[in-house]
N, C-alpha and C positions, 0 to 999 in steps of 0.2 A: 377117816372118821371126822368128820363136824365137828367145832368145838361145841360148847352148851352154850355159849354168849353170843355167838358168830362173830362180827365182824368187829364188834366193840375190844373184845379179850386181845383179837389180832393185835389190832392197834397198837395195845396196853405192852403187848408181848412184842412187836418191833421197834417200840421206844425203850426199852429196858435193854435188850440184845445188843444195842449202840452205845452204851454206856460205858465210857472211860472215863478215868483219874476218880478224883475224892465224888463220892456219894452227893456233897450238897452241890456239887457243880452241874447234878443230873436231875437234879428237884424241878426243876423249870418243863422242863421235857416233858418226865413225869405227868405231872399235874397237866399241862395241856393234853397231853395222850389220854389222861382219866376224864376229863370234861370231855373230849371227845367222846368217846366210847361208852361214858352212864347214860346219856340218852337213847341210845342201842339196845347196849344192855336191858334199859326198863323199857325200849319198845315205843320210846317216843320219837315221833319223825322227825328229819333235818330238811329243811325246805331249804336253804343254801346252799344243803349238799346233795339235793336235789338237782337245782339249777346248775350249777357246776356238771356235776353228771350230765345232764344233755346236756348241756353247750359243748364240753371234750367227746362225748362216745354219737351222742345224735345232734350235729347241728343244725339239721334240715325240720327237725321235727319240733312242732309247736312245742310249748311250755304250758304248764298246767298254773293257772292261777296261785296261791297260796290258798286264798280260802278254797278253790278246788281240791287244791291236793290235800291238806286236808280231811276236806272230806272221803274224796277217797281210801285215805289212809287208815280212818277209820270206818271205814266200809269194810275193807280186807281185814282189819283187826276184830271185827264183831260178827263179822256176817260166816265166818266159818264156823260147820257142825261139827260134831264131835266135844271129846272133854277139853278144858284148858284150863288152867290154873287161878285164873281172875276174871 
């Protein structure tokens, strides 16, 4: 089963998993794990984590601009039929 957030929730939930000693020593983690993951969660793109992704999984293949990607991004976020939430 999917989670409902996909890849954001993961995040959130492999930074907590590695949690040892007192609570405020895991605060730091935390919080970079949550910044990561809210932009996911609300569906807003990561162009960084974009680039990063092709340069490790495809280094052969071109790089999409920023304002390209972008647009594309929301190309895929609007241009599908059906019901959605916003």
């Amino acid at each position: 089963m999917r989670p409902i957030f996909g890849r954001g929730l993961l995040a959130i939930q492999a930074a907590c998993k590695n949690f040892s000693g007192p609570l405020w020593d895991n605060v730091p983690r935390l919080m970079h794990a949550v910044r990561r993951a809210y932009p996911q969660i609300m569906g807003i793109p990561d162009y960084e984590h974009y680039v990063a992704h092709m340069a490790l999984n495809h280094p052969g293949d071109p790089v999409l601009s920023r304002r390209e990607f972008y647009i594309q991004s929301i190309n895929r976020k609007y241009s599908r039929s059906g019901p959605r939430c916003c």
